[in-house]
N, C-alpha and C positions, 0 to 999 in steps of 0.2 A: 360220607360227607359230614363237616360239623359247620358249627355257624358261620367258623369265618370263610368256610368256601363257597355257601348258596348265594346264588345271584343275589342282587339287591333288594327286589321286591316279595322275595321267597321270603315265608315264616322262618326266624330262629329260634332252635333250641338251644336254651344254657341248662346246663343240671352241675348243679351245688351254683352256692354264691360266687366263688370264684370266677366263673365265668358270667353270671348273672348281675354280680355286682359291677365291670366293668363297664357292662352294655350300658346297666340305669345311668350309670355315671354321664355314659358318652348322648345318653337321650335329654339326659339336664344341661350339658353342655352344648347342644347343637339346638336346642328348641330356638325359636325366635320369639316366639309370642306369647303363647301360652301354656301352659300345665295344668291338667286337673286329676286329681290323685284323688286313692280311698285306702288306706293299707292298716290292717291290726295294730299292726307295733313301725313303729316309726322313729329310730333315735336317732336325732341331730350329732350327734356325738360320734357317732360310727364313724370308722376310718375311712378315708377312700385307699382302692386300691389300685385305679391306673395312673398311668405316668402321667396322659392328659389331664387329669384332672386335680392332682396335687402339684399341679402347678399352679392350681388358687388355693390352697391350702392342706391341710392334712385331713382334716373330719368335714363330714356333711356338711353340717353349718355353714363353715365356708363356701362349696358347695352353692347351697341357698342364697348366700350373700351375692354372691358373682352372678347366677341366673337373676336375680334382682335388681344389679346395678345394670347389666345388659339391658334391662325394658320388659326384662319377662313377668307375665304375671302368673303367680301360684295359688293356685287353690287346692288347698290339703285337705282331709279328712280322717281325721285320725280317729278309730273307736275306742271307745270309752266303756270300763266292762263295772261288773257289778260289784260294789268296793266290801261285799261279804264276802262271796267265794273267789274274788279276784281282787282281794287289796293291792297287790305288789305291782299287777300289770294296770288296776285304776291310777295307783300315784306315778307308775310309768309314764301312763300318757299325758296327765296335766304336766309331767317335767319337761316332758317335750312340746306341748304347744307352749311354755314358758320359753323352749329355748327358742322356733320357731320366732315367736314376737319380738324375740332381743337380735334375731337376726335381720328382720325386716328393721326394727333401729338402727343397726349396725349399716345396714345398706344404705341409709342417709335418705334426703328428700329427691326427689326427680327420678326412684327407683321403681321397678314394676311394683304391683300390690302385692301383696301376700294375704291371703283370710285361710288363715287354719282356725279348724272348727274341731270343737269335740263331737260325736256321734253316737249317743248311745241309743240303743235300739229300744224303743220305747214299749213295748209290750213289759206286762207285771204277771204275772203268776197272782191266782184270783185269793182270796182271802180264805178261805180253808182249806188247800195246800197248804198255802204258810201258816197258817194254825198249826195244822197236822206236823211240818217241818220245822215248827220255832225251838224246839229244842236243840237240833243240830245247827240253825239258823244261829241260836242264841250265844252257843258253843262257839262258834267261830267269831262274834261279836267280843265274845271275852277275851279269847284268843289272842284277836288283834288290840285290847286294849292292854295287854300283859305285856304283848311286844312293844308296846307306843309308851308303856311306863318303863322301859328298861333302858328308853334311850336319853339321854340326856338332854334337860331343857331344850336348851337351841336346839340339837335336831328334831325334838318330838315337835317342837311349833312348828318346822320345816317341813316334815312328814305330814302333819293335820293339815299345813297350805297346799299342799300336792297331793290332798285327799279330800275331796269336798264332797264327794258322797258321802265320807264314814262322816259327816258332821249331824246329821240325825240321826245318827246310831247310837252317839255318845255321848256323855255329861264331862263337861271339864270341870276337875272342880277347882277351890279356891289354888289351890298349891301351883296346880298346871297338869298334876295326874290326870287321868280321865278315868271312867269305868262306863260299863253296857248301859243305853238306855233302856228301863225295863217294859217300856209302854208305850206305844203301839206295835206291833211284832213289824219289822225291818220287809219294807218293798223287797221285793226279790223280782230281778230285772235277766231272766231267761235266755232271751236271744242277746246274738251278737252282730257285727258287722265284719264278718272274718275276710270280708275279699280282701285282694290285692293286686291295685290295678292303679294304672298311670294311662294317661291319653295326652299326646305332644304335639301339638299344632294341630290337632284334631285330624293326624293324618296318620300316627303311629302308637298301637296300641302296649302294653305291657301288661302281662299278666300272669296268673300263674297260683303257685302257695308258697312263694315265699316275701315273710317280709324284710326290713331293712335293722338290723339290730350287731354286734358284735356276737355272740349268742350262735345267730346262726348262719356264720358267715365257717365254710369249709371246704376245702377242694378234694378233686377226687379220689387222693389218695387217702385219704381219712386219718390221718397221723397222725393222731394227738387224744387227749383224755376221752374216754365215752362221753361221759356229756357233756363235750364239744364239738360231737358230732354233729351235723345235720347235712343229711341228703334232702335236696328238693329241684324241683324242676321250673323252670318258666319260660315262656315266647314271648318275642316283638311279632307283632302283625300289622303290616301297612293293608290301608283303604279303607272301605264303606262299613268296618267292623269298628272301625274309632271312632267313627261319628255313632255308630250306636253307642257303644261306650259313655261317650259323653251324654247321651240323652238319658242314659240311667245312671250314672254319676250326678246329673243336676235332678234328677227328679228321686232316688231310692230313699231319699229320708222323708218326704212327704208320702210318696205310697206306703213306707211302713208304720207310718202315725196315721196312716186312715184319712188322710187327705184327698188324695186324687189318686185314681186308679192307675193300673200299672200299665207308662206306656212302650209305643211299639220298639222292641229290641233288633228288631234284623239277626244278625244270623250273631249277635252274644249270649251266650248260655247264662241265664240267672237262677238263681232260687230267692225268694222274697214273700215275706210274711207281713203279718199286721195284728194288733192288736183288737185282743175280740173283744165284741160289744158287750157280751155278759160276762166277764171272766171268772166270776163267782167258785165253779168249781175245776176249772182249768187249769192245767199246769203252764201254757205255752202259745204262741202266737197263733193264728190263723193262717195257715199257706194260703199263697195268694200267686208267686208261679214258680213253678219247677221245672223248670226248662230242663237246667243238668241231670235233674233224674227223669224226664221223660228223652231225652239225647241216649242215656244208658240204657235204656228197657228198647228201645227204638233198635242200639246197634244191637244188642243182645239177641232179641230177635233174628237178626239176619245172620248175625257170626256162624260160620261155619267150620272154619279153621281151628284158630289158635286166638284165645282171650288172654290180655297180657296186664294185668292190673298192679299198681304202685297204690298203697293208700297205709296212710297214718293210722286209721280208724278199716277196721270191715266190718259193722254191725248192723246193718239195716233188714228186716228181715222181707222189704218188697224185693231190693233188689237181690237178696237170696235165693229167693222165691222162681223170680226172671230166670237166673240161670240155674237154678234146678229144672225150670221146665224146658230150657234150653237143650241141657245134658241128656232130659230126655227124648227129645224130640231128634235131635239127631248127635247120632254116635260115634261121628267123628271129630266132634267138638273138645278143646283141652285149653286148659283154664290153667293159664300162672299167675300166682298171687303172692306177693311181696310186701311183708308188713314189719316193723320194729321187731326185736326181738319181745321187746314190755314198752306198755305206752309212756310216754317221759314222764306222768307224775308219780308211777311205780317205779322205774328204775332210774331217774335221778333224783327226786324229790321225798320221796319214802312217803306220799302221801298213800294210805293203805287202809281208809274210809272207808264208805258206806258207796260213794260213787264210783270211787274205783274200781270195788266189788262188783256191782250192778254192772258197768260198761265190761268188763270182762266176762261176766259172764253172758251178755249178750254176743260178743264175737264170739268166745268158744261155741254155744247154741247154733251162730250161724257156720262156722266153717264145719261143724258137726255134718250140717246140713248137705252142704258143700261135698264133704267125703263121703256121704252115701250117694249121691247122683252122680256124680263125678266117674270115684271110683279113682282107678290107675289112673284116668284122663287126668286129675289134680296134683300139680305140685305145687306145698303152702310155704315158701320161703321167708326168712331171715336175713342180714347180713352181721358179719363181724368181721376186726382187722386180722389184719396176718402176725400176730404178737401177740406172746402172752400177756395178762394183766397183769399189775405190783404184785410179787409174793408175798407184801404186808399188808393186801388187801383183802380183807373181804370179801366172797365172790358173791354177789348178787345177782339182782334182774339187769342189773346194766351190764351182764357180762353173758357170753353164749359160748360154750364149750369151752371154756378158761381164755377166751379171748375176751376184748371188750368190745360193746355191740356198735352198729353204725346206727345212727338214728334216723331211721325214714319217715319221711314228712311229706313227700312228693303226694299231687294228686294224679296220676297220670292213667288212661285206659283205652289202650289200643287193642280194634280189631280187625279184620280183616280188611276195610274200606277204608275205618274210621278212626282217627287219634280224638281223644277229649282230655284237653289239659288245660284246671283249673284252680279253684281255692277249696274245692268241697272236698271233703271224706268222703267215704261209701259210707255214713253213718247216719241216719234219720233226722239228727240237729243239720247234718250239710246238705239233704234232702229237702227241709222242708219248714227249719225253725230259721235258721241264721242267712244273711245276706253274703251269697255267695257270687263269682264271676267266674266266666273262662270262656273258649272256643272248642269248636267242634273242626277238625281237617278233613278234608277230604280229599287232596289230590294223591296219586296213591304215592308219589313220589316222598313227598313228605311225611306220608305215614310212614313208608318203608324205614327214612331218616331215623324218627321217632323211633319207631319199634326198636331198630338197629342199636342206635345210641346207648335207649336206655336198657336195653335186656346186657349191651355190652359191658357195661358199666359194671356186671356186678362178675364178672364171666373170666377166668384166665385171659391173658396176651393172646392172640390169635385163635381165640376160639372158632373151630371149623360151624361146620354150616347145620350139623345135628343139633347145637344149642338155639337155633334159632328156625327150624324148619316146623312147620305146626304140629305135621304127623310125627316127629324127634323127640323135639324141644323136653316137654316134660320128662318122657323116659331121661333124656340125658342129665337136664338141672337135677333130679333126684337122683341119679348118678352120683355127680359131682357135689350133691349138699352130703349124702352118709359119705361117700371118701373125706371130704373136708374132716368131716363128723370125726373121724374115725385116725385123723392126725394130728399132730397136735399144731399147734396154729401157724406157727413159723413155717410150717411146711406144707400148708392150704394152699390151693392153686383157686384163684379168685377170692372172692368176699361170702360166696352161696355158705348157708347152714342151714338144716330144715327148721322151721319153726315148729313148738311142741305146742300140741292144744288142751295137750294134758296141765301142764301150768296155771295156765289161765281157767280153768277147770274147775280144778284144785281150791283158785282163789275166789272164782266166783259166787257171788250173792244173788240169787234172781230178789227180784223186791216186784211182785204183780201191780201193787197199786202207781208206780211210776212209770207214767209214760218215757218208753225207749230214746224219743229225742234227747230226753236229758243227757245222756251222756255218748 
């Protein structure tokens, strides 16, 4: 089955944008009343891609306009991130509630409302971390003012209006250059708000890890440059799960400013923090619920089969912990785990820091973990295309046996009973620092779907029933990842490579005094 065959009321799965993009499209288009949205990255600008709907226009925007002049009203919430360690995606988002606002203009008078908000998640990392960090802090303050002097008047005052956080960071001076402010050391704002999630008539939900951007818009066959890659997964869900939705859509910026307590969700998976009372020598917020990581320790527990996990991030070391005791407890258990080749600020960004370091070396630590409880039970995959890279190229971390990598972003984790597909990582910040969403499935039909779909995804054309049977599966994917391994790429049957932990190893920095959320 895929989505366009399940009854009406049945959850659907889309994995990559391509098909994920279609649906949002067709959910903005069909709403009658209302929208209420939360999503990381949000750009007006993005193309559409179905036929219905570039019959209002080409890009989003339009889009927007049209749900507006219909009577609908929109409420966006776009996050807003820390404009030291995330300048480019902080003046992302003000470009977009700019363009947002010109589109509720453009929709004229007598049109639905529109209130798009910024949402930065208000917890601060306490005053002697940032002491202790204001060198690196202060390093990236220069950084960004060396970039903002390179650029030419007009665009630098463009750039400064599409960055109002870096405006206490910096001194303009008489000219229009700017340089580091050197005094008070720079707020550092920890958490995020990384969900992504849409609720339409408060009767149909959208959800998942992907957000809405050109960026990360790819379809299955992954054709094109690595870091244009992006694999991810998302659901529509009709019923009593949108109205929760909505209750934590209108209430999760007040419960995470310490407002009013966290209310009741029904059956949506959250994680949600707040900022502590004494933050003095704290790095990071106060969890306040974890729904998606007590849903995971909950299925883990029961899993008996076959655990089939998609995650951007694997480093949390509770949920390590769960199925190490798992592994031990019973031995017919087998765990497929499906991660990036290198996480996207290592293999397209060459960012190759101090964090970088740290978060690597917390996954290798945990899959370390993983491989002694495990055992043969564990295969730790990868994907890449079926094509070699430029031969003018460089081979890097964006590359996996001279191919170039597919970039996994999906949150997905299927076991025996239970599907959970969300916005969180298996990583301690999606645990327990940052504002996460998704659902938990249970009819097994739909899990089957799920499993099916997505273990298909990455598998030869007709993979028989060894790649997918609990007691198989692993022996065979580890099969088929050293044969891949072992051809050269044009002649790989599927996408599988094994993932090397020795890599990330190699690169890692443990740093003891930084709590693991950070990264």
């Amino acid at each position: 089955m895929n989505a366009d065959t399940l009854p009406d009321a049945m959850p659907k799965v889309f994995i990559t944008a391509a098909e994920a993009y279609p649906a949002l499209e067709n959910a903005f288009l069909t709403a009658e009343t209302e929208i209420i949205a939360s999503f990381l990255v949000f750009d007006p600008e993005t193309r559409l891609r179905s036929a219905q709907a570039q019959n209002v226009g080409p890009r989003w925007f339009d889009l927007i306009v049209d749900c507006l002049r219909r009577g609908v009203n929109i409420t966006l919430k776009l996050s807003d991130f820390d404009p030291i360690a995330r300048a480019a995606m902080h003046r992302g988002t003000w470009r977009s509630i700019r363009l947002l606002q010109a589109a509720a203009e453009v929709a004229g008078p007598g049109a639905g409302k529109l209130k798009a908000t910024v949402a930065r998640h208000p917890a601060e990392t306490g005053s002697l971390p940032r002491f202790l960090l204001s060198p690196v802090i202060m390093k990236r303050v220069w950084r960004l003012c060396q970039w903002l002097n390179k650029q030419p008047a007009d665009l630098r005052a463009a750039a400064l209006r599409e960055m109002p956080g870096a405006a206490e960071l910096i001194v303009v001076r008489p000219n229009g250059t700017v340089r580091p402010r050197l005094w008070p050391v720079p707020r550092l704002f920890p958490g995020t708000h990384h969900q992504k999630i849409a609720v339409f008539d408060r009767r149909l939900l959208y959800v998942g890890g992907l957000d809405l951007n050109e960026r990360r818009y790819d379809d299955q066959d992954h054709e094109r440059p690595a870091d244009q890659t992006w694999h991810d997964v998302q659901i529509i869900v009709e019923g009593k799960v949108a109205e929760d939705a909505v209750r934590h859509l209108e209430s999760f910026e007040a419960v995470t400013a310490g407002d009013m307590p966290p209310v009741e969700r029904g059956d949506l998976l959250v994680t949600l923090s707040t900022q502590r009372r004494r933050p003095l020598v704290r790095f990071g917020p106060k969890p306040v619920v974890q729904s998606i990581f007590d849903a995971h320790c909950a299925a883990i527990s029961k899993a008996k089969g076959l655990i089939y996990l998609e995650t951007q991030y694997f480093r949390d070391g509770a949920l390590t912990r769960a199925l190490c005791a798992a592994a031990a407890a019973r031995p017919d258990l087998h765990l497929l785990l499906m991660l990036p080749g290198a996480p996207e600020e290592l293999a397209f960004e060459g960012r190759t820091g101090l964090d970088s370091q740290v978060g690597e070396w917390h996954q290798a630590r945990c899959l370390r973990r993983l491989q002694r409880s495990f055992g043969a039970r564990l295969f730790i995959g990868s994907a890449a295309q079926q094509r070699r890279g430029r031969p003018d190229k460089t081979v890097g971390r964006d590359h996996l046996k001279n191919a170039p990598l597919i970039y996994i972003h999906a949150k997905v984790s299927v076991f025996d009973h239970v599907a959970i597909i969300s916005s969180a990582n298996l990583n301690g910040r999606s645990m327990r620092w940052d504002t996460e969403a998704g659902v938990s499935l249970t009819d097994l039909n739909v899990v089957d779907d799920i499993r099916h779909r997505c273990m298909a995804h990455w598998l030869p054309e007709k993979a028989d029933q060894r790649y997918f049977a609990p007691e198989t599966a692993v022996a065979a994917w580890r099969g088929l990842a050293l044969s891949n391994a072992a051809r050269p790429p044009e002649s790989r049957q599927g996408f599988v490579l094994p993932y090397d932990v020795r890599i990330a190893e190699k690169f890692g920095t443990p740093l003891p005094f930084l709590p693991p959320e950070m990264v």
